[in-house]
TORNU-955593 format. One line per field, with one value per residue (C-alpha): x, y, z; residue number from 1. Coordinates in nm, 4 decimals, decimal comma, padded with zeros to 6 digits. Last residue first. Layout:
xx: [X; ...]
yy: [Y; ...]
zz: [Z; ...]
num: [NUM; ...]
//
This chain:
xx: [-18,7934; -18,5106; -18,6497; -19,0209; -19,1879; -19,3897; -19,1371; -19,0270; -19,3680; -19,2955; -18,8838; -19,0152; -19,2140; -18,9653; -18,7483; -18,9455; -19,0948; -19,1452; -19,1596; -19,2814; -19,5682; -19,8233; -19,5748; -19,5580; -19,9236; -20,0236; -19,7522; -19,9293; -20,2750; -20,0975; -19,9486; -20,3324; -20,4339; -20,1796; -20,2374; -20,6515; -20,4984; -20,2413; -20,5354; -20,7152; -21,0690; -21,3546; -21,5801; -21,5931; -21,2187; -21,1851; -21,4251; -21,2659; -20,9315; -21,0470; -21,2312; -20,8632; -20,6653; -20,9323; -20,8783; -20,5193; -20,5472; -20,7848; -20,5503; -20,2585; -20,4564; -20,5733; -20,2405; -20,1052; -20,4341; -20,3228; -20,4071; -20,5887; -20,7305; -20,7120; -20,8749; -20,7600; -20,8728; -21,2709; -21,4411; -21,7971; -21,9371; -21,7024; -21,8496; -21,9089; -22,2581; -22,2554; -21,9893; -22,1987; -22,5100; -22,3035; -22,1862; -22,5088; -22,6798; -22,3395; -22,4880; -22,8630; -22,8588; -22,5434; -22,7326; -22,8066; -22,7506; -23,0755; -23,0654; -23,3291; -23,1050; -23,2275; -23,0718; -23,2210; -23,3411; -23,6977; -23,9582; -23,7880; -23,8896; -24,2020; -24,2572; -24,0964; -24,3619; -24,2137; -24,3786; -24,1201; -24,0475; -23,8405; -23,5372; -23,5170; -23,4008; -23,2307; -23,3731; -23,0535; -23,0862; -22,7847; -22,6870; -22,4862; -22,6571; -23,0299; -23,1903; -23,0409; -23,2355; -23,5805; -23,4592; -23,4204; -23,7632; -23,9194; -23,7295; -23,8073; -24,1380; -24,1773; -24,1721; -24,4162; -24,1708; -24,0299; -23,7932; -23,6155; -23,4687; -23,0427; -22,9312; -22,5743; -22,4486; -22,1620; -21,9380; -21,9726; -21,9916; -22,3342; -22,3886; -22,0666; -22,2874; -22,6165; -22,4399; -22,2361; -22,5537; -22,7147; -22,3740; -22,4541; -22,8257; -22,7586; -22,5375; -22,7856; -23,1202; -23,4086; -23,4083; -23,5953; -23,4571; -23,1120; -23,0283; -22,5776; -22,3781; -22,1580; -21,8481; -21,7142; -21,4007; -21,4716; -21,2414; -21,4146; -21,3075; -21,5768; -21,6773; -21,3339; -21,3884; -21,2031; -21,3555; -21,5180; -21,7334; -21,9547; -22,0575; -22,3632; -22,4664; -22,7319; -22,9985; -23,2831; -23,2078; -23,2608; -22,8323; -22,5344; -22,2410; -22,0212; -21,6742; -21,8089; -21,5705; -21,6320; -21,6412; -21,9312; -22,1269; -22,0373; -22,1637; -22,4999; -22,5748; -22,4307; -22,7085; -22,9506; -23,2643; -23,2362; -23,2581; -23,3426; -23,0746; -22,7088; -22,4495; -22,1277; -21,8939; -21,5862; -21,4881; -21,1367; -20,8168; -20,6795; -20,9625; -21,2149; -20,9435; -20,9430; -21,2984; -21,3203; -21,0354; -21,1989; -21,4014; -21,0823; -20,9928; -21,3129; -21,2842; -20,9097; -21,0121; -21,3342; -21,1194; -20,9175; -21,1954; -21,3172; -20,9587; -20,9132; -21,2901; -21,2637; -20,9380; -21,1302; -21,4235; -21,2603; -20,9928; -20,6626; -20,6527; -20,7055; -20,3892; -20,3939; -20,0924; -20,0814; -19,9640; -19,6522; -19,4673; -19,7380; -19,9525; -19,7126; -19,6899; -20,0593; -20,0325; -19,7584; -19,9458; -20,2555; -20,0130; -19,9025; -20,2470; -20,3979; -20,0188; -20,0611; -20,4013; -20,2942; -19,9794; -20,2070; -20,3896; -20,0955; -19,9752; -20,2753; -20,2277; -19,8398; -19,7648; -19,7477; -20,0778; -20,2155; -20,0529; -20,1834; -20,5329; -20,4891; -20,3862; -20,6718; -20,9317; -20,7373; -20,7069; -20,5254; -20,2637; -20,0344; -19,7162; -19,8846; -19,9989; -19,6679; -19,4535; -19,8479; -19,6543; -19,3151; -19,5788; -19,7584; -19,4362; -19,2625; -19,0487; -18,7034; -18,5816; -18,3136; -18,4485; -18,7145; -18,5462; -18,3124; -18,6447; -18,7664; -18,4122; -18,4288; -18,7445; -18,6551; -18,3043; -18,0258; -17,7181; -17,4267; -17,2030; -16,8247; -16,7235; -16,8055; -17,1884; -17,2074; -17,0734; -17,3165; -17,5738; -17,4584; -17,4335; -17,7984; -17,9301; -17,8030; -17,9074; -18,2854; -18,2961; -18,4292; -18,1599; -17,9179; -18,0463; -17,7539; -17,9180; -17,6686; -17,7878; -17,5537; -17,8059; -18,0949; -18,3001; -18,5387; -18,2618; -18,1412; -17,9697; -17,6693; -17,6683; -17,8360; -17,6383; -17,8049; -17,6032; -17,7186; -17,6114; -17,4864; -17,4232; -17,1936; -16,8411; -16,5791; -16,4718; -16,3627; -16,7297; -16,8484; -17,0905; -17,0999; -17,1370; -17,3935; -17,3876; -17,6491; -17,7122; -17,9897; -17,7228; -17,4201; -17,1172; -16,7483; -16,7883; -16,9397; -16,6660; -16,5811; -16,3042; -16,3118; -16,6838; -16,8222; -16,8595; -16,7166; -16,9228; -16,8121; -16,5989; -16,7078; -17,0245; -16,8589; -16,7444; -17,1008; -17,2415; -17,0004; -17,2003; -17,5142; -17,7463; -17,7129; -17,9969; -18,0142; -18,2356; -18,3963; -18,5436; -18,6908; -18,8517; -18,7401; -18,8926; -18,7266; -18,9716; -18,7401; -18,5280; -18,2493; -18,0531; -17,7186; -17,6405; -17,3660; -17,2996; -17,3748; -17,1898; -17,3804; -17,5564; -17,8933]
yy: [11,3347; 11,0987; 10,8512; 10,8128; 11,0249; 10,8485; 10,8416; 11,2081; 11,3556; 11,0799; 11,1312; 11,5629; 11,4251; 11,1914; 11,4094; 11,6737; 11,9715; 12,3580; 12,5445; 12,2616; 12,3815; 12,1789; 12,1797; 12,5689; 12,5822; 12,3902; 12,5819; 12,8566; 12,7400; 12,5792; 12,9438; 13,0689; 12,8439; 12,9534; 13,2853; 13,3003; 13,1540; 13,4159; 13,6834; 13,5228; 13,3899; 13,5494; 13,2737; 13,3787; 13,4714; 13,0568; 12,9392; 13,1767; 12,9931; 12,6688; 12,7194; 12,8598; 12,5848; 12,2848; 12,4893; 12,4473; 12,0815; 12,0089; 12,2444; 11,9699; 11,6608; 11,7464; 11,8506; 11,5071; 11,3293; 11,4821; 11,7546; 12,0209; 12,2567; 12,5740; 12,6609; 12,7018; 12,3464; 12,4521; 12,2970; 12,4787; 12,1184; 11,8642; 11,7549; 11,3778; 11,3938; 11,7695; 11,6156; 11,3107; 11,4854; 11,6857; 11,3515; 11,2572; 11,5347; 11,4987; 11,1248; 11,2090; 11,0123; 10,7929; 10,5770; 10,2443; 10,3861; 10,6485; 10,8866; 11,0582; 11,2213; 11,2652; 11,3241; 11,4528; 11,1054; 11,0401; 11,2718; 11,2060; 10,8565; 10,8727; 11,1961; 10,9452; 10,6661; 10,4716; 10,4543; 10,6382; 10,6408; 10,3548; 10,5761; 10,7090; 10,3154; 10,4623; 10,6546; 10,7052; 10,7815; 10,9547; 10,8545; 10,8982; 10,6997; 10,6861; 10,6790; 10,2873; 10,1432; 10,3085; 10,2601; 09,9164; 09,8333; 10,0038; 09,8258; 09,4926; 09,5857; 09,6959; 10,0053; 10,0675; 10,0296; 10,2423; 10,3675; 10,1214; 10,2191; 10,2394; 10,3527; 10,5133; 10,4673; 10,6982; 10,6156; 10,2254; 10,0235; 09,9402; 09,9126; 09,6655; 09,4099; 09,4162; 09,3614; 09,0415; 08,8873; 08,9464; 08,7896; 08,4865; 08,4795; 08,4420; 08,1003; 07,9837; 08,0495; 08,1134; 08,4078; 08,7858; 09,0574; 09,2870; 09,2365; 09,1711; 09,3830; 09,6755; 09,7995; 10,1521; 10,2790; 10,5991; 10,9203; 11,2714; 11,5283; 11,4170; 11,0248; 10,8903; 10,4817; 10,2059; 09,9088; 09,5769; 09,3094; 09,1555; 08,8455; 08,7036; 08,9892; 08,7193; 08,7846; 08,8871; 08,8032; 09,0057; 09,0051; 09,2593; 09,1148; 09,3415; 09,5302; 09,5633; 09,9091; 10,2797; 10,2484; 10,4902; 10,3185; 09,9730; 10,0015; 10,1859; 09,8819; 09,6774; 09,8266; 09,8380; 09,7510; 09,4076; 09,3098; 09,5182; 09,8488; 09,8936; 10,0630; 10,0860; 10,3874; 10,3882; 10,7837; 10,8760; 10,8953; 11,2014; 11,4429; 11,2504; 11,3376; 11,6765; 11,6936; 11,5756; 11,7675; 12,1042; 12,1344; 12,1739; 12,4845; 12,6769; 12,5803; 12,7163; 13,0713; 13,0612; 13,0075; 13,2605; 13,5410; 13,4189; 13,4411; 13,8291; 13,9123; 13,7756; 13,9844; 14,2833; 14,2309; 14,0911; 14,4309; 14,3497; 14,5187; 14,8585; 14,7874; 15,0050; 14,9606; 14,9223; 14,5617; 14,6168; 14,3653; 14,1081; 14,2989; 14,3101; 13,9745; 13,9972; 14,2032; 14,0075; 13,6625; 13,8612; 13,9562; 13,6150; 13,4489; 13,6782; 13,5852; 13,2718; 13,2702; 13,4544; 13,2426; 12,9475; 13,0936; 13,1093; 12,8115; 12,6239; 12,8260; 12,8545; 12,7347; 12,3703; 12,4189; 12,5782; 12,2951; 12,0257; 12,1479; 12,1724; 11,8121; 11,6962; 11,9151; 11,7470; 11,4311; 11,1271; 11,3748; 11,1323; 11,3475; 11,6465; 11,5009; 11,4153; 11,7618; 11,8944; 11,7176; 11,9310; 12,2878; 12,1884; 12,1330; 12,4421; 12,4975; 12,6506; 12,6819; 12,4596; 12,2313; 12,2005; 12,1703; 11,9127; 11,6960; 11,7707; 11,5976; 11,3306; 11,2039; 10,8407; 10,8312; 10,9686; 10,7308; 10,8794; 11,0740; 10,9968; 10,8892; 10,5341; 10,7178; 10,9207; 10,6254; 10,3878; 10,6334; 10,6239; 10,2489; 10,2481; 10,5363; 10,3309; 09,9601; 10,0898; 10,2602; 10,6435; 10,8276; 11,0712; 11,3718; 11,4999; 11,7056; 11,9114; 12,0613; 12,3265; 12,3853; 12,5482; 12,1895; 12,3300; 12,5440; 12,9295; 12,8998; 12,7379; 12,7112; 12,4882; 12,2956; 12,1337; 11,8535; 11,6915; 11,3296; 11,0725; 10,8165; 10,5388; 10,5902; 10,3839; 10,1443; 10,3593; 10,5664; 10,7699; 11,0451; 11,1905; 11,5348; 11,9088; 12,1587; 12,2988; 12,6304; 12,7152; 12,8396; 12,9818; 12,7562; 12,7079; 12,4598; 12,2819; 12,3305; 12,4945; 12,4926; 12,1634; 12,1442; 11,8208; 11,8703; 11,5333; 11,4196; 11,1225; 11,3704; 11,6831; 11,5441; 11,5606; 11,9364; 12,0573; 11,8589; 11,9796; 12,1164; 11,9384; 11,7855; 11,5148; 11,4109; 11,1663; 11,1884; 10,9646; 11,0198; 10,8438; 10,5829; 10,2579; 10,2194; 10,3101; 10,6471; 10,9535; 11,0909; 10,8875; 10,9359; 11,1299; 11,2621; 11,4801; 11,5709; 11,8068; 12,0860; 12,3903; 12,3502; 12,3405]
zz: [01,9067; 01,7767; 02,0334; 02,0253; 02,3256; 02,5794; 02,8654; 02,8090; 03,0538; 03,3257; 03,3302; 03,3915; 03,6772; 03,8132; 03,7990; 04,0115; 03,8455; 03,9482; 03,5940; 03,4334; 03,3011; 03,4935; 03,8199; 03,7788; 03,7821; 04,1104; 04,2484; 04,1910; 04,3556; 04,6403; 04,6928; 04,7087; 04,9072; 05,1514; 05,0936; 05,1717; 05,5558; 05,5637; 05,4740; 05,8136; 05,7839; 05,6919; 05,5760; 05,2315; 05,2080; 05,3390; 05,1205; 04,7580; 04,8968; 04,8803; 04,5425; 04,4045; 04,5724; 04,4270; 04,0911; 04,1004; 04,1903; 03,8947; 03,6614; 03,7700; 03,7591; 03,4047; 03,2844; 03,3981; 03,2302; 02,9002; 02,6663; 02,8331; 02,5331; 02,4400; 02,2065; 01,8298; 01,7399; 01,6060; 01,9103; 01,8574; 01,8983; 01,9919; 02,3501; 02,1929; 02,1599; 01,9444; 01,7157; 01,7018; 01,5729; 01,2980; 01,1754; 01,1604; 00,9854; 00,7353; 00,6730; 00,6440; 00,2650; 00,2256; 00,0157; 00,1714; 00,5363; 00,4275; 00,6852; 00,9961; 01,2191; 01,6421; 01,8980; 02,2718; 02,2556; 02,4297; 02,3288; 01,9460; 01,9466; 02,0041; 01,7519; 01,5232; 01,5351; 01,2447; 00,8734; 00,7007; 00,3287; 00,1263; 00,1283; 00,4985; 00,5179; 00,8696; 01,1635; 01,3671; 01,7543; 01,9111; 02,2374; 02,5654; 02,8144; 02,9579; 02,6189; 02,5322; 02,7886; 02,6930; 02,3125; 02,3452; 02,5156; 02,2442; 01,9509; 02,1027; 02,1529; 01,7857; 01,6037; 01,2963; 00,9770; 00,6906; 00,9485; 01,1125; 01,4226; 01,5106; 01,8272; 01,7833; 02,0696; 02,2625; 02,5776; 02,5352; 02,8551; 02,8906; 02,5006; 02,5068; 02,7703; 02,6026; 02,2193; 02,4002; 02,5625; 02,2315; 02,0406; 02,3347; 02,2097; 01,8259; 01,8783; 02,1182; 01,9343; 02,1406; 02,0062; 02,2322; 02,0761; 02,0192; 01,7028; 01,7105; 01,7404; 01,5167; 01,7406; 01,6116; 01,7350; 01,6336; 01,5179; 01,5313; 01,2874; 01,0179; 01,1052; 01,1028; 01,1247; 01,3344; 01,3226; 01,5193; 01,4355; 01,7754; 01,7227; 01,5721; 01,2775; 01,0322; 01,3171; 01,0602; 00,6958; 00,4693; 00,4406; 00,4960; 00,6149; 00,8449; 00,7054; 00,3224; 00,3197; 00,3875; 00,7045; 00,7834; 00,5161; 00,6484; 00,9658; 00,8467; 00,6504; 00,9559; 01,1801; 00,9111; 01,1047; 01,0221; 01,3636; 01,6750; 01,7426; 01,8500; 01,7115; 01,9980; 01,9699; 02,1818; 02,0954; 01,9672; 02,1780; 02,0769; 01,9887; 02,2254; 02,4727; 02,4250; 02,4360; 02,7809; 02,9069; 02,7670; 03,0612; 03,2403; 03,0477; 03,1446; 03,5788; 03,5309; 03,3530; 03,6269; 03,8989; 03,8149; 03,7358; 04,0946; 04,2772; 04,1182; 04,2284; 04,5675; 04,6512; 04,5408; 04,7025; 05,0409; 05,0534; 04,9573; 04,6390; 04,8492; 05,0721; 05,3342; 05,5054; 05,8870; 05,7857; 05,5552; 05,5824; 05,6191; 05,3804; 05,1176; 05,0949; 05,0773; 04,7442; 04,6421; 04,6340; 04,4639; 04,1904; 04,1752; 04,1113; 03,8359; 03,6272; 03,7417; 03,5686; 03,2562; 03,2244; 03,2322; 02,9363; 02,7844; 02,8165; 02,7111; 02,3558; 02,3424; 01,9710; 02,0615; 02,1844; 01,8585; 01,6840; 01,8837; 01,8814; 01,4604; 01,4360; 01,6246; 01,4081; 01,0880; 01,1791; 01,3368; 01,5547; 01,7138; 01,5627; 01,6913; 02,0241; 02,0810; 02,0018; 02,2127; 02,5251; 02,4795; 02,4274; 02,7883; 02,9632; 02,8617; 02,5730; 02,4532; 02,8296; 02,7865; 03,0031; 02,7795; 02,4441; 02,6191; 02,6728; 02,3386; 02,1935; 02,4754; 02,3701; 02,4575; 02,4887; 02,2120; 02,1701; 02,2702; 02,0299; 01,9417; 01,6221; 01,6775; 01,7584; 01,4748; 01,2258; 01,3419; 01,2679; 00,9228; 00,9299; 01,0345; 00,8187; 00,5051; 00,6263; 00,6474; 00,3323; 00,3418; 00,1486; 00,3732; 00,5524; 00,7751; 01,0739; 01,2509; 01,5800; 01,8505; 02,1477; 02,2183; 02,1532; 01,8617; 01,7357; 01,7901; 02,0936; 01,9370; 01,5858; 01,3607; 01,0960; 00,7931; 00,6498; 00,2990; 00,2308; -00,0507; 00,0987; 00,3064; 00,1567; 00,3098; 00,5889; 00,8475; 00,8611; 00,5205; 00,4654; 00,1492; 00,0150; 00,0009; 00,2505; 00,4385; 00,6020; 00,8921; 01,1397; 00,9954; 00,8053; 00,8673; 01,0827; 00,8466; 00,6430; 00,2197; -00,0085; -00,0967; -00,2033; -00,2140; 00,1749; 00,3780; 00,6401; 00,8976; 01,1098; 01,0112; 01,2229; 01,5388; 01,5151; 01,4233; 01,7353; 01,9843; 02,2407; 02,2085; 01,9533; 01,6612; 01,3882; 01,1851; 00,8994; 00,6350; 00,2587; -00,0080; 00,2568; 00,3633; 00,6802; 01,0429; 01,0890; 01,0625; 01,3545; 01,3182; 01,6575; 01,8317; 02,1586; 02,1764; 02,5327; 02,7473; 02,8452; 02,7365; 03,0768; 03,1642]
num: [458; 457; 456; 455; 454; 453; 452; 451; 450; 449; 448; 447; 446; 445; 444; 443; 442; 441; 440; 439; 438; 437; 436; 435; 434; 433; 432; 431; 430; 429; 428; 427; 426; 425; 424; 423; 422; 421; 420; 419; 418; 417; 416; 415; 414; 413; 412; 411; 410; 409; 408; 407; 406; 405; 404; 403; 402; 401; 400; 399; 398; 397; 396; 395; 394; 393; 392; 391; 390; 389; 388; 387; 386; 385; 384; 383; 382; 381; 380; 379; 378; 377; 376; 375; 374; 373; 372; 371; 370; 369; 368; 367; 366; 365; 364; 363; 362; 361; 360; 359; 358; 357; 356; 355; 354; 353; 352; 351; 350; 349; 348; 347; 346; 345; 344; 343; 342; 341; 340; 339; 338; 337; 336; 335; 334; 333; 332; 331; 330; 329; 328; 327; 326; 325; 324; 323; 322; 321; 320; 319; 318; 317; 316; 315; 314; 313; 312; 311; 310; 309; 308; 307; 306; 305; 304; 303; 302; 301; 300; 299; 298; 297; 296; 295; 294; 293; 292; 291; 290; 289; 288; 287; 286; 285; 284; 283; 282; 281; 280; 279; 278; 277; 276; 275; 274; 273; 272; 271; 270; 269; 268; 267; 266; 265; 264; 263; 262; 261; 260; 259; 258; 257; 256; 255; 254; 253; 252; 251; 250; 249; 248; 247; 246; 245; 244; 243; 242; 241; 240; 239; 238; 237; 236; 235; 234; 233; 232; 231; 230; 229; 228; 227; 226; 225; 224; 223; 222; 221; 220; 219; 218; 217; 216; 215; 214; 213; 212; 211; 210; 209; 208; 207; 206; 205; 204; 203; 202; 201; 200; 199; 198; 197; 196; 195; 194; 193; 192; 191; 190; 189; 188; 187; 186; 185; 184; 183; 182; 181; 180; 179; 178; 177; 176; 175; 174; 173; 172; 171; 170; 169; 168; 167; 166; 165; 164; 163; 162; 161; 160; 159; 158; 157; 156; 155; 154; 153; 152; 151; 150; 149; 148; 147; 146; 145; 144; 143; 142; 141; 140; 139; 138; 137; 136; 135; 134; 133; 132; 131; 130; 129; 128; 127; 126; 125; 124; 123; 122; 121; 120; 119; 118; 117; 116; 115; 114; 113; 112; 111; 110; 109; 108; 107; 106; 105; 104; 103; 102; 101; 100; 99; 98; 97; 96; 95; 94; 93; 92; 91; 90; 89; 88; 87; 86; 85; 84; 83; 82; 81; 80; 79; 78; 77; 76; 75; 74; 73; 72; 71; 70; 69; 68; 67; 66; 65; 64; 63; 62; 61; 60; 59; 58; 57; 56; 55; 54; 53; 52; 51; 50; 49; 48; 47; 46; 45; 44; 43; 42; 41; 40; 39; 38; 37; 36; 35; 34; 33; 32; 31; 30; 29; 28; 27; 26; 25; 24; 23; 22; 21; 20; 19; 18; 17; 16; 15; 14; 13; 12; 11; 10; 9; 8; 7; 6; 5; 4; 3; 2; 1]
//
């Protein structure tokens, strides 16, 4: 990219009143724009004057006066986050403040920054690749600590390193069957099918690892849709409550008193659930109670975990039988509540048919970490501890699935002894697979699709 862009200019803090907001300016120029709305407190000293990673203290102004008080910090040119010349002045937080100081930038001379314009400059710039500009996202996004600590390690290089590693495998087989096409009466001992089958296999295998991490990944991100299901006044809104951590469902003796669906988003550990409490599922020939069972039926179909709730200080009943033979064929984890008045239930049943099983006490928070650590195993999260790499988005997804497609396509065609020109053809649509996750090889439209989710001043 060239030095030649222009200033663009945004507040890069959230626009509430806070003790503290920035604006921030990038591109060629940026250091010379800003000395004209701040003025140092010292006379003797500039911000052009100044290094990279020095501030000066004194007040920005525009034609009509003093604004703030403010702090610049100048980056130099390549050594910021967009490569290019950066001043951020830090002014107080109040909404009318950063505005008229922003104003000020822009009458003075800087365009308005786009959506994620700042990252997207850092890219073209060379500064990051596609994988560390969507982890900028993820680690804003990040609604935990396990989340928070993926993003990191892929904003530090982790996916693209292990894609390195790949293309890495990838382009030294490319050169080795260039070389064979010059070089044909060559012998060529990496070019032999063992060889050339072990280098696409340990590929395949690096690509076919980091797309299993997609799943959990997601779950990371996006959280789990969690439904809790179970016959009445088993202590499905007992156990609702306890993971919220709030009175968010009514709590009565009285069977069927859950009608509708009540919704909320709870942090169970590291992994976030939107958690849906339902109605009893049985047999009513009430109306009012037989539409929420209609509703419970249809969100435990569609749910990608249940938590499939039993009484335990009671025999099971029909109902509770023919809900846990519908509820075992999906993603589950059975919870044997009221663990406090001493269980009566056929456990052994209902063990031989959930792979999950916690015993707790909903009332008093006895069994909860056992559950937690239940989930985590559902969900894909066990042994996740955020320093993996792990696919982020459905773009990376798409990507590493077309890579691996290449690799298996290629590892077929060395199977069935086809030509080495075949083998590198997959093996290009491998690499170029690879470039177009990082970035190396994109389209506009690509690189406009990875920006268009990023808040502007980021």
């Amino acid at each position: 990219m060239s030095n030649s862009q222009p200033v663009i200019a945004a507040i890069s803090t959230p626009l509430a009143p806070a003790g503290l907001g920035v604006i921030r300016l990038s591109g060629e120029g940026a250091v010379e724009l800003a000395e004209r709305v701040f003025r140092p407190a010292s006379k003797t000293r500039r911000l052009s004057g100044l290094p990279g990673y020095t501030a000066l203290y004194g007040t920005v102004h525009d034609r009509e006066g003093d604004i703030d008080e403010c702090v610049a910090l100048v980056f130099r040119a390549p050594h910021s986050y967009t490569g290019e010349e950066v001043v951020e002045l830090s002014c107080h937080g109040g909404l009318y403040l950063l505005q008229r100081t922003l104003r000020a930038v822009l009458d003075a001379g800087a365009r308005p920054a786009g959506a994620g314009e700042f990252t997207r400059r850092a890219f073209l710039n060379g500064k990051l690749d596609f994988t560390r500009a969507e982890a900028v996202m993820d680690l804003i996004a990040a609604n935990g600590k396990l989340a928070a600590k993926a993003a990191l390690a892929a904003r530090e290089g982790a996916v693209y390193r292990r894609l390195e590693e790949v293309k890495g495998i990838l382009l030294g087989a490319a050169a080795n069957l260039s070389a064979y096409v010059d070089y044909p009466d060559d012998d060529i001992p990496e070019l032999s099918p063992e060889a050339l089958g072990a280098q696409l296999s340990q590929a395949r295998d690096r690509m076919r690892g980091l797309l299993d991490t997609y799943d959990a990944g997601r779950v990371l991100r996006e959280g789990v849709d969690t439904v809790i299901v179970g016959s009445p006044n088993v202590g499905k809104s007992t156990l609702m409550n306890r993971l919220a951590g709030c009175e968010r469902s009514i709590v009565t003796p009285l069977a069927g008193t859950t009608r509708d669906v009540v919704e909320e988003t709870v942090r169970l550990g590291d992994v976030l659930l939107r958690l849906a409490d339902t109605a009893g599922l049985r047999a009513t020939e009430d109306e009012v109670e037989s539409i929420g069972v209609r509703r419970a039926q249809s969100r435990m179909e569609t749910a990608a975990l249940l938590l499939v709730v039993f009484d335990g200080s009671r025999p099971l009943t029909e109902d509770d039988r023919r809900m846990a033979e519908s509820a075992s064929r999906q993603n589950a984890v059975a919870v044997i509540n009221k663990a406090d008045l001493g269980l009566d239930v056929n456990e052994e049943y209902i063990r031989s048919i959930f792979q999950r099983v916690v015993v707790v006490s909903a009332r008093d928070g006895e069994g909860i970490p056992v559950l937690e650590q239940a989930v985590r195993e559902a969900v894909g999260l066990a042994g996740i501890d955020g320093t993996q790499p792990l696919l982020a988005n459905e773009r990376q997804r798409r990507c590493a699935a077309a890579c691996l497609d290449c690799l298996e396509e290629a590892l077929a065609a060395l199977a069935a002894g086809m030509t080495l020109d075949a083998v590198g053809v997959d093996i290009d649509g491998a690499v170029s697979a690879l470039l177009e996750l990082t970035g190396e090889r994109a389209t506009e439209a690509v690189v406009d699709e990875v920006f268009a989710r990023f808040c502007v001043g980021k």
